[in-house]
N, C-alpha and C positions, 0 to 999 in steps of 0.2 A: 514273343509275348505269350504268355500262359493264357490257355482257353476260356473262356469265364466258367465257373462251377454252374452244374446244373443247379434246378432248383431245390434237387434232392440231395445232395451234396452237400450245399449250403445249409441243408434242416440240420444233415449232420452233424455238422461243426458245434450249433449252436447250442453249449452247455447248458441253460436252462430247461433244455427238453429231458433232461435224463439221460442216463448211458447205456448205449445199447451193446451190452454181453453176447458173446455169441451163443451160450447156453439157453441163456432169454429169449432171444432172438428163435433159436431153434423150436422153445417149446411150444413160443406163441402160434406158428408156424402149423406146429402139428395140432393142438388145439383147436384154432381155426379152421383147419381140415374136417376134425374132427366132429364140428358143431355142421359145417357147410355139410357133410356127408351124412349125418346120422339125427340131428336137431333137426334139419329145412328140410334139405332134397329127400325124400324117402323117396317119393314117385314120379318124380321127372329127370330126365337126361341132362337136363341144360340148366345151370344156374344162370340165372341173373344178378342185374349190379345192385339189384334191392337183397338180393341171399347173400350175397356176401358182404355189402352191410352188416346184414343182420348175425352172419357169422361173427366179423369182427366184434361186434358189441356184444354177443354173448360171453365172445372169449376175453374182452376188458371187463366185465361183468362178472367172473369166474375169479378175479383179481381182488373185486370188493366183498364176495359174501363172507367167505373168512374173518376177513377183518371186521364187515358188520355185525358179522353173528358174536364175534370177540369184545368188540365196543358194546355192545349190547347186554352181554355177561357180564361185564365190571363193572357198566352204571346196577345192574342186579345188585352186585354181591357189595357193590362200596354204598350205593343207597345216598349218591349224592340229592344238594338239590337241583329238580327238573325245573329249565325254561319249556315252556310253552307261546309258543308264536303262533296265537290265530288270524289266519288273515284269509277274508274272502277271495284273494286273488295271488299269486306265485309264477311271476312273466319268466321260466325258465330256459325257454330257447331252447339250443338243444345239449344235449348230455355227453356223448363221446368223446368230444377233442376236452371239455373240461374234467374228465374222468381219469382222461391218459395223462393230461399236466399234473393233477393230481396226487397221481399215483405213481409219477418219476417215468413213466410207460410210454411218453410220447416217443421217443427215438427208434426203441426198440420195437414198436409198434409199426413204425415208418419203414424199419429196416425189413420186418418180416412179408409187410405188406408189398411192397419194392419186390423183394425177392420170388414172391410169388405171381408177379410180372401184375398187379393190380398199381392204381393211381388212388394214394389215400383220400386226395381232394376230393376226386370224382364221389370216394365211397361215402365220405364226409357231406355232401349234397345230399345223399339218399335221406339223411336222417329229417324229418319233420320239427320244428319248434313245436315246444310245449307251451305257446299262446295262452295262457291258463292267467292272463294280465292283459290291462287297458295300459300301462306305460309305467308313468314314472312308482306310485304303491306298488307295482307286483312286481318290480323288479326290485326295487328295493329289498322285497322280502325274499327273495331269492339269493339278493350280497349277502343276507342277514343271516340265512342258511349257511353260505360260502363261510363267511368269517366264524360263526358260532360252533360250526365242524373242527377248524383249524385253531381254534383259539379252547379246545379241548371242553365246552361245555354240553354239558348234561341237556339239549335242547333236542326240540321237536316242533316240525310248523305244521300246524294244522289247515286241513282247507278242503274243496271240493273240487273234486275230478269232473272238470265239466265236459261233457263231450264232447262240444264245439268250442274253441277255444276262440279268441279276436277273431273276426271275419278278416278274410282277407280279400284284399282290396284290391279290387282293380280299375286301372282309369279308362273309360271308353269314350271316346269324342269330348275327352275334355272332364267328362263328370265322374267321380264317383260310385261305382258299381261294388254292392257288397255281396260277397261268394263265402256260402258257409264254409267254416274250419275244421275239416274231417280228420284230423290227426290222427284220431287210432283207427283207419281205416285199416292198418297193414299189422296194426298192433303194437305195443308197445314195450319193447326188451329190457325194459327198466324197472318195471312196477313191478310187485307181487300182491296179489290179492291173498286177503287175510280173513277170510269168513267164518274164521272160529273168534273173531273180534267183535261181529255185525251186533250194532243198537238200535234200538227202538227209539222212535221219536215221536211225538202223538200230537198232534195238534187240533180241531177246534173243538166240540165238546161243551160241556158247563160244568160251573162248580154246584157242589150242595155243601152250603155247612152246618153242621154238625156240632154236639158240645165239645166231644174229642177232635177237632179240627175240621180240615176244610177238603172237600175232595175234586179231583177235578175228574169226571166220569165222562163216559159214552165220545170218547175222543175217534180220530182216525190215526192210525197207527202207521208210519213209513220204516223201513231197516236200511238204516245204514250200512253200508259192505265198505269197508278200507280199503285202500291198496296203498302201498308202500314202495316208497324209493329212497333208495341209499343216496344220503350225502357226505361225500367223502372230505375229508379235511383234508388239507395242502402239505404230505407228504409225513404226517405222522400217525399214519394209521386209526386214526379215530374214522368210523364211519356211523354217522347220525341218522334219522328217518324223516321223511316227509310224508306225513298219511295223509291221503286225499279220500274222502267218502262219496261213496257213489250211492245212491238212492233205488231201493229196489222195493218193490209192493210185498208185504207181507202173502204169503201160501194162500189164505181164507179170506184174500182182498175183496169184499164184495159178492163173495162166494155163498157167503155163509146166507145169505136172504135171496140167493137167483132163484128164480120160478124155471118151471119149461120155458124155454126161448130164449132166456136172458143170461144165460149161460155166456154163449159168443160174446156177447156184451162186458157179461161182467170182466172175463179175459181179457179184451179189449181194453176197459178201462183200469187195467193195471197200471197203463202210461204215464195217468193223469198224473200217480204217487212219483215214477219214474223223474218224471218231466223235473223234479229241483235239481236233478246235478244235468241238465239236458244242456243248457247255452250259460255262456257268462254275459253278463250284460254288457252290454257296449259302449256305457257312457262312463267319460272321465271327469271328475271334478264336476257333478248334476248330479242331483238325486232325483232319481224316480221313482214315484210312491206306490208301487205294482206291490199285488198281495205273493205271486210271486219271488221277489225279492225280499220281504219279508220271509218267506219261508224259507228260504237259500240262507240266510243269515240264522234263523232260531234252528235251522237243523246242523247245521254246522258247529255250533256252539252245543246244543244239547247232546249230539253224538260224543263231541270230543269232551265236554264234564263229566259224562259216565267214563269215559276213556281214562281221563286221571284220573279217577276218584277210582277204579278200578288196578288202576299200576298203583296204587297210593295203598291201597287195603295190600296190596300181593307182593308189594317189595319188603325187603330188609332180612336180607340171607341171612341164615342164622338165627334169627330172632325166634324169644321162643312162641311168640304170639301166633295162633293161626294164619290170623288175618286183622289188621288194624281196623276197632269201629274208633278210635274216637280221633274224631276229626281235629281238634284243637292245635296239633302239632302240622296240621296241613301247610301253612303259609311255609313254613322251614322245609318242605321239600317239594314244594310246587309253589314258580313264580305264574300261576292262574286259577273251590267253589265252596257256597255250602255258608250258612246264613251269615250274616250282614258283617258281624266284625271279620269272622273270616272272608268273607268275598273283600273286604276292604283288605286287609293286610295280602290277599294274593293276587288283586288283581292291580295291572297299574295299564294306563292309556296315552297314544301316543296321537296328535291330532296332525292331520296332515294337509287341512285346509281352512284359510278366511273367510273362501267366498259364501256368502250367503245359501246360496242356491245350491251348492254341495253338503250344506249340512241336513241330515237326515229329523223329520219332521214329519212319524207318523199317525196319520188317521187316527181318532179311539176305536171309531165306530170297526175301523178294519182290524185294528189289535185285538177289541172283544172279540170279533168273529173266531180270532184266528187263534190268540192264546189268551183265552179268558179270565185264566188263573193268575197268569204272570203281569199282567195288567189289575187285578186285584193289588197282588206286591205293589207294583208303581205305584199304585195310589198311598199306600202304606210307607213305603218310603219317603215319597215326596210329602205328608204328615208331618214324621219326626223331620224331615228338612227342614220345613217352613214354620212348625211350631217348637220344635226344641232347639235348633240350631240359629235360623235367620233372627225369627223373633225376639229370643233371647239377647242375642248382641245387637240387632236393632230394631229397639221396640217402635213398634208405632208406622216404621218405616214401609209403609201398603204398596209401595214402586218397587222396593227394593225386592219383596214378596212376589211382586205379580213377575219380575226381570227373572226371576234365580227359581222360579217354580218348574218342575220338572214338565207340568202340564203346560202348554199355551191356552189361554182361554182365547176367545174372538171369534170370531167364527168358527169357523170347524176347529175342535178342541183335538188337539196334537201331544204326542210325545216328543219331547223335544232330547234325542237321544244324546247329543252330547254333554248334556245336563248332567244325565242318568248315568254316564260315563265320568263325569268329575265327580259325584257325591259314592260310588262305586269301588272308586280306586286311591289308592295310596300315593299314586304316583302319577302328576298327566306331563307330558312333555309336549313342545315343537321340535321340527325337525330342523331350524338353521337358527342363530340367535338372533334374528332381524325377528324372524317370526316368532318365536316364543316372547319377544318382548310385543310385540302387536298384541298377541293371543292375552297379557297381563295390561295391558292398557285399553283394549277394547274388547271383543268380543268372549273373552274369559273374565273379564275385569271386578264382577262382582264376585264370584268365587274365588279371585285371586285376593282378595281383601280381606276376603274369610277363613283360607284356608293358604298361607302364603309358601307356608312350608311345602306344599303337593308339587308348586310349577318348577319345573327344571327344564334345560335346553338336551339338545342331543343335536348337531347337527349329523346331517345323513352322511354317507361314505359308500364308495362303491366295491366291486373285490379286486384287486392288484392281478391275481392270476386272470379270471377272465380278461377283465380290462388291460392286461398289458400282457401278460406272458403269453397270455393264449390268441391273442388277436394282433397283439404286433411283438414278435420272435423276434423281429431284428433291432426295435429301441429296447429292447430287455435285454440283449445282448450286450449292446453298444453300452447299456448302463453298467452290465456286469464286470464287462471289459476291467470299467476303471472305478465299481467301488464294491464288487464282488456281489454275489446272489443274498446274501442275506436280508436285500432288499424287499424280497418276493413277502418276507413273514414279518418285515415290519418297516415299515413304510417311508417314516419319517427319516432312513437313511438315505432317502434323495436329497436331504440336506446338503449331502456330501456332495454333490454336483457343483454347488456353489464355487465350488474352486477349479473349476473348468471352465467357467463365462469366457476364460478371456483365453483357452486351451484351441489352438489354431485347430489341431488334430479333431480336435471332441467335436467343434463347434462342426469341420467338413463331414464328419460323422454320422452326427444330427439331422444336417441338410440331406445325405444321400438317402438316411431311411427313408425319409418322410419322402423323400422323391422318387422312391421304388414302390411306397404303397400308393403314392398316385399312378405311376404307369400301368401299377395292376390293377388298381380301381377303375383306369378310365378305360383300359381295354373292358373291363364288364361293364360299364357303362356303356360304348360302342354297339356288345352287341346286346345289351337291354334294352334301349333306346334308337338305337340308327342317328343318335348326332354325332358329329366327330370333336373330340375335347382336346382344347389344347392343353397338355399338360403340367405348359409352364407357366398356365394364367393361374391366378390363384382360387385357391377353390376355399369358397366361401360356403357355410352350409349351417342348416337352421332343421333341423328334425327334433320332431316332438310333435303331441296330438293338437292337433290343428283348434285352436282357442279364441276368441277374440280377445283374451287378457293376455295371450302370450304372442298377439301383435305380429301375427307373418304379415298383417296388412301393410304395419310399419315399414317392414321388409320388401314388400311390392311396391310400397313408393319410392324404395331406391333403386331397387332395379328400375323405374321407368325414367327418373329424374336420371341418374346416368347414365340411361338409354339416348334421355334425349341431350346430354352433352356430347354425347359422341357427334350424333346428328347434325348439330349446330354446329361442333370443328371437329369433323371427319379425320383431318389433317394433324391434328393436337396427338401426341404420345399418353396412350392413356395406360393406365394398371388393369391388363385383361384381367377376366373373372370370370368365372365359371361357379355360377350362383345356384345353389341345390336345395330344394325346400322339401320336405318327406312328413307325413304322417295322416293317423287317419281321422279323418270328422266322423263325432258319433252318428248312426243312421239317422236319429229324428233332429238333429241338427242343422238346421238350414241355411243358418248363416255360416258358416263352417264348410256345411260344403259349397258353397256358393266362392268360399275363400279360394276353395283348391280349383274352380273353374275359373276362377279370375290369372289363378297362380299359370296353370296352365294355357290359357289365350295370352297373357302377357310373353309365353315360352314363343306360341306360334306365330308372334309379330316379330319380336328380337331374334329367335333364330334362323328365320328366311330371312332376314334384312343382310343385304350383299354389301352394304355403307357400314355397318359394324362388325361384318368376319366375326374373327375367331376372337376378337376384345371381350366381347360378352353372350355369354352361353347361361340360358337359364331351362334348369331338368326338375321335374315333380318327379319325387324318387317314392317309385310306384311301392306299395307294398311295408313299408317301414315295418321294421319289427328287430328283434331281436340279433337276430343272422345278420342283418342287410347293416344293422349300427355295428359291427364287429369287422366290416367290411370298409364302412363308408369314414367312421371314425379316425383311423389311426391315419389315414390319407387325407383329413381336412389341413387348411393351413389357420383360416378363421372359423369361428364356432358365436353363432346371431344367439342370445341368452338376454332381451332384448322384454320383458312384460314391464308392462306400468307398475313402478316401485310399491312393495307391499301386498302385491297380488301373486305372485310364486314364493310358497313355500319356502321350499329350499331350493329343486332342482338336484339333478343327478347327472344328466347327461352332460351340464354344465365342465362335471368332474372328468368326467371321460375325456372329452376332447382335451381341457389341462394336463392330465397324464398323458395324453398320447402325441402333445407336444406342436396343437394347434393354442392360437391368441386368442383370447375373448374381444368381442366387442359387446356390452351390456351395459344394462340400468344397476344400480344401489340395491338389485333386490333378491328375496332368498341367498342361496349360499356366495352369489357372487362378490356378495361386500367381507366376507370372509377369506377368497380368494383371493382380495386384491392386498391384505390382510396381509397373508400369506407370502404371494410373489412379490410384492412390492407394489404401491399404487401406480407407478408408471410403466408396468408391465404387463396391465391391462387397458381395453381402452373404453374405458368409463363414460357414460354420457349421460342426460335425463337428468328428468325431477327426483331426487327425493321423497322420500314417505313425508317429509315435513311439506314439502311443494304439495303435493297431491295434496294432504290433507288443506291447507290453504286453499288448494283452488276448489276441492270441493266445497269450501266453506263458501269463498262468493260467485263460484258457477263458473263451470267452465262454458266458454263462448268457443265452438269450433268457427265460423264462420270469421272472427277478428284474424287467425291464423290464414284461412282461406282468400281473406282480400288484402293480406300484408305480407303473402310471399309468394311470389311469382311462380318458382318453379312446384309449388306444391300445388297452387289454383289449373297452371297445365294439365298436372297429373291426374288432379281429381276431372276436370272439365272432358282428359282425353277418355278415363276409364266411364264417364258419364254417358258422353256423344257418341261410343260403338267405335273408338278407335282401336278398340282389341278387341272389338266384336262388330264390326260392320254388318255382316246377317241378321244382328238383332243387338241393335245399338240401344234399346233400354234393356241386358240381360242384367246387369250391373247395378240397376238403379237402388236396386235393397241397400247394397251394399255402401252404394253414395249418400244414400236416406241417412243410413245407421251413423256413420261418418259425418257428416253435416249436422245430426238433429241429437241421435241418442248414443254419442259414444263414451261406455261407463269409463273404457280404458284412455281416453284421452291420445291419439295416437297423435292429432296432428301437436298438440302441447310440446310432445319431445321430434317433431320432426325436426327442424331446423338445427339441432342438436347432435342430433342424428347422423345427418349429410355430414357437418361440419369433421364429426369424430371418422366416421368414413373418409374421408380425405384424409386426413391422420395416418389411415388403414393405409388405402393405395401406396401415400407417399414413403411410407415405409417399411413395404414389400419391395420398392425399388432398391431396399439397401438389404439384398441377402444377408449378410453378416452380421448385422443392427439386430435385423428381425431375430437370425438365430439365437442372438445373445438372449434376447425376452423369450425365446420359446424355451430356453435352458435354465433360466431365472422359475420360468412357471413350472415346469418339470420338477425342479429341486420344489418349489415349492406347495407341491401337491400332495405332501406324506399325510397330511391333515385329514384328507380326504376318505383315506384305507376306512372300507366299511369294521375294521378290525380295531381302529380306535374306536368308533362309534359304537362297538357290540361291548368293549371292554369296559367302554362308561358304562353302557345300559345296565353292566354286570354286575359292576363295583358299589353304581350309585343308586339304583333301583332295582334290580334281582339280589340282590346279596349272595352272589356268587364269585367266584376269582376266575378268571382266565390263568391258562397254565402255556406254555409251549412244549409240558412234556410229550415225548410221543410214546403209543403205544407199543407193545411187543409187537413185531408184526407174525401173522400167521405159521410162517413157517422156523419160527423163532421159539425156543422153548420159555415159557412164560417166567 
């Protein structure tokens, strides 16, 4: 019998990594040397496994500036039009292993690394996530990069380099502990700062007006400094930028009025200017009304509009103009300033949430403070809204006025910025059709009536390379096997899978990946955790930022309900599970964390019970982020996607685990009723109310307490987590959480409990038929091409940028042009 291949062996084999030349191989080799000897160690004897990191990524680094600097000269000299993608937030993770798929370099990378007697894994750990996102929006905007590279367009995502990126999390006795996110403590191989770029940003101040206009004088002034990271497109040489602005105190910060003494001082309070790109804020889907975050948002925005409007005067090779003043040709080569019909035609808005309490609802009285002038505009705009626009098509109509006004009146008088946001732009979208149809029937509904033409769909998509080449090598293989790579650049060729459902070979295929990336998951789980996992039980898992709309509570009361069926027949064959719940509650959210202490005392009941062994195993997957979903993902077999219908967006993660060849169990809501679309309705397992149910019951009240004296095993569950049955030490820890449940629950969890169980039984029973189940994890597969963040950037392009996607690729570097 042949030896089984290591695991380095096996990288080799596997075509979609690139092919590793012995020339290649050689150069990388000497390069690396090169960087470890003369770039890091000057003054020490001894490298470590952080220098040789860092060598590696210089030398995959040395790969992309060619091609940047190359990509860079042609959007110059061709003078297309530029996307611009601002977004407060960009969940990057980390950059190496997606640089070397990228760039065809993972093999040879592996080989030279090998040869050099190093373990690419290990050196691959060194590297830090760029934490620079709260979850599902900043990762998003990071596919959105990925695809927008490979799909050849003229784009640029704008945002801020925070210096603390997501806290990271740790669980101590059960709770919640937040540890700031020092990422660039060691520095960072990727960025290049650009300080022949840095802008001026000025904020509070007054106006004075004047017959010749209006001025906004005696401001405090911050500079902007960029830095810049290459984003590489998916093997054809186009390389794009990411500029992130860091915040630095102008030279005469305070300076210019120190006295004797106040000198130290004034130096000191350099910080204060400093402090907008200092932390990202922590909350997902909540607004917080901090002046703060107001200023994280207008410095951001006012850096990066001098930024176009400065590539806008300076482009168009050839031409004989010095420099373009007149702005009116602006929307034709920037999809992002500059008065009203132009900021209409360049700007367009993408909404990414319902809930109330996430939509942004600023203070006046803090906008005066803070931008005097531009709160002047607001008022001016909202004017012509409400007297030339609303009035006009309906007269008389004083609700429809008070509804559609940019201002809230009522107490404290508010900007209401997604207002400001639809009368601003050309174009507003949702991210899933479920919810852009919401967004036109209720909470966009009066602008939707006015303006019908503006609302379009986009549902989200995630990037194929990360999400599957780079995080599971061996189903991209298994796919290439039998419908060849061309999958990686466009997606919808998993179509082709379709004619393998019933393919003996495909289907034993299927099963082996998914059951290698469990053996490797659950050894790191072992030694993260110290529980022991069986890794034929199925592993269920539910990751995403811990929400009470996205119902992990739902989730807790099946873990305890089939906790306690084990209980009751010990002796009954049940479908082990190994249940894994991960992410983080924001710091000031108390119900949230209070979820993840429940999540985890329900672990230390179930996993010391010696009557349910290895049937049920439930782990709080410490840390959730970026790295740990690239880990924990391709190894799920079910994927919880589980919110009260109507209340999640789209979802993305949703998408991941479909690609990676885990089943959904889920509600009707965001991208999932698309999904089911897609695979086919019975190769999901669908449960719950409807957006029509909800809206009914909210209409005549929902009664939590009729479900609580009408179903036995949920009255247990709630009565056990009540009484201190997972917290004996302090059997009222819980009671918040019972209150919430019982009296105020917005999301309705017990409504679809019963539901719930029943579709879970569904689950179990058919996980006991491996071959059943494979056949719907290869149905969901083929039908997940939909998903490619690459159709989602190619609409955004076609139907709102007025741009084309290309598949051409560029010369590369060492290729004569």
């Amino acid at each position: 019998m042949s030896k089984p291949l290591s695991d380095h062996d096996r990288k080799k084999q596997i075509s979609v990594r690139g092919l590793a030349g012995v020339e290649n191989v050689a150069d990388l080799k000497k390069n690396f040397n090169r960087h470890l000897h003369f770039t890091l160690v000057k003054d020490r004897n001894v490298s470590t496994k952080r220098d040789y990191y860092f060598a590696l990524a210089h030398t995959v680094r040395d790969h992309l500036v060619g091609r940047w600097i190359r990509t860079q000269q042609s959007y110059y000299e061709k003078d297309p039009k530029r996307v611009y993608y601002i977004s407060l937030e960009f969940y990057m993770g980390r950059t190496l292993q997606n640089t070397m798929v990228n760039l065809a370099l993972e093999n040879a990378c592996d080989e030279a690394v090998y040869q050099l007697g190093l373990d690419m894994e290990e050196l691959q750990e060194m590297e830090e996530d760029a934490g620079l996102g709260n979850g599902g929006l900043g990762r998003l905007a990071a596919c959105f990069l990925d695809s927008m590279a490979s799909l050849g367009l003229a784009a640029y995502g704008y945002g801020i380099r925070y210096e603390f990126g997501i806290f990271n999390q740790k669980i101590s006795n059960g709770w919640q502990v937040e540890e700031a996110d020092d990422w660039l403590r060691y520095g960072n191989p990727w960025e290049k700062a650009r300080p022949e770029y840095m802008r001026p940003v000025h904020f509070y101040g007054r106006t004075e007006h004047h017959p010749d206009g209006v001025k906004w004088v005696d401001t405090q002034v911050v500079l902007a400094l960029p830095y810049d990271t290459p984003v590489p497109g998916y093997r054809n040489n186009i390389v794009n930028t990411m500029r992130l602005w860091s915040a630095k105190a102008p030279c005469e910060f305070n300076l210019k009025d120190f006295n004797v003494g106040g000198y130290i001082q004034a130096v000191l309070d350099r910080n204060l200017a400093e402090n907008i790109s200092r932390v990202l804020y922590p909350n997902d889907n909540f607004f917080e009304g901090k002046e703060l975050r107001l200023k994280q948002e207008y410095f951001v925005v006012a850096a990066t509009l001098q930024d176009i409007i400065r590539r806008f005067k300076a482009s168009k090779f050839g031409s004989r103009d010095i420099v373009r003043t007149d702005f009116s040709s602006l929307p034709d080569k920037v999809s992002q300033l500059c008065a009203w019909d132009i900021c209409n035609k360049t700007c367009a808005y993408t909404n990414h949430t319902v809930l109330p309490e996430a939509l942004e609802r600023w203070p006046i009285d803090l906008f005066q403070t803070l931008l005097p002038r531009h709160l002047e505009i607001i008022y001016e705009i909202n004017l012509c809204l409400l007297l030339q626009r609303v009035s006009s098509l309906y007269p008389g109509d004083v609700d429809r006025m008070r509804r559609m006004s940019l201002i809230e009146e009522g107490g404290q008088k508010r900007v209401n910025m997604a207002h400001l946001c639809i009368v601003g732009s050309h174009a507003v979208n949702g991210v899933a059709r479920i919810h852009s149809d919401i967004l036109k029937a209720t909470v966009f509904k009066d602008f939707y009536e006015m303006d019908p033409h503006k609302f379009q769909n986009k549902t989200n998509g995630i990037t194929p390379r990360r999400w599957l080449v780079m995080c599971n090598p061996g189903l991209a293989e298994v796919i290439a096997e039998r419908i060849g790579e061309d999958f990686i650049r466009d997606l919808d060729q998993l179509k082709k899978l379709r004619n393998f459902v019933n393919d003996e070979a495909f289907i034993r295929d299927i099963a082996k990946v998914k059951q290698e990336n469990k053996l490797k998951f659950a050894v790191h789980l072992e030694e993260h955790y110290k529980v022991k996992i069986n890794p034929n039980s199925m592993f269920d898992v539910q990751v995403k930022r811990i929400h009470e709309y996205k119902r992990q509570l739902l989730n807790c009361l099946h873990i305890i309900t089939f906790y306690n069926r084990i209980k009751k027949q010990p002796n009954k064959q049940w479908t082990p599970r190994t249940i894994m719940i991960g992410g983080k509650a924001a710091p000031g959210y108390h119900t949230a964390k209070m979820i993840i202490r429940l999540i985890t005392a329900i672990g230390e009941v179930v996993n010391n019970d010696p009557v349910v062994g290895d049937r049920l195993k439930v782990i709080f997957l410490e840390n959730y982020r970026v790295t740990l979903a690239e880990k924990a993902i391709p190894a799920s077999d079910l994927s919880e996607q589980i919110s009260t219908a109507g209340t999640e967006a789209s979802g993305t993660g949703n998408m991941k685990f479909m690609l990676n060849g885990a089943l959904t169990i889920g509600t009707m809501d965001g991208a999932n009723v698309e999904m089911a679309e897609e695979a086919g309705d019975g190769n999901l397992f669908i449960f719950g109310m409807r957006v029509e149910d909800v809206d009914a019951m909210d209409a005549k009240g929902y009664n939590a307490s009729e479900y609580y004296n009408r179903i036995p095993e949920l009255k247990q569950a709630i009565d056990q987590i009540a009484g201190g049955f997972f917290s004996p030490k302090q059997p009222d820890l819980f009671k918040d959480i019972v209150n919430m449940l019982m009296h105020h629950d917005r999301f309705k969890v017990f409504a679809d409990y019963e539901d719930y169980i029943k579709c879970q039984e569904k689950v179990s029973a058919l996980y006991m038929k491996p071959k059943e189940w494979t056949k719907k994890v290869i149905h969901n597969i083929a039908g997940s091409g939909k998903f490619s963040s690459d159709r989602t950037i190619s609409q955004y392009a076609r139907e709102i940028w007025g741009v084309e996607p290309t598949l051409e690729k560029l010369a590369a570097p060492d290729d004569p042009k």
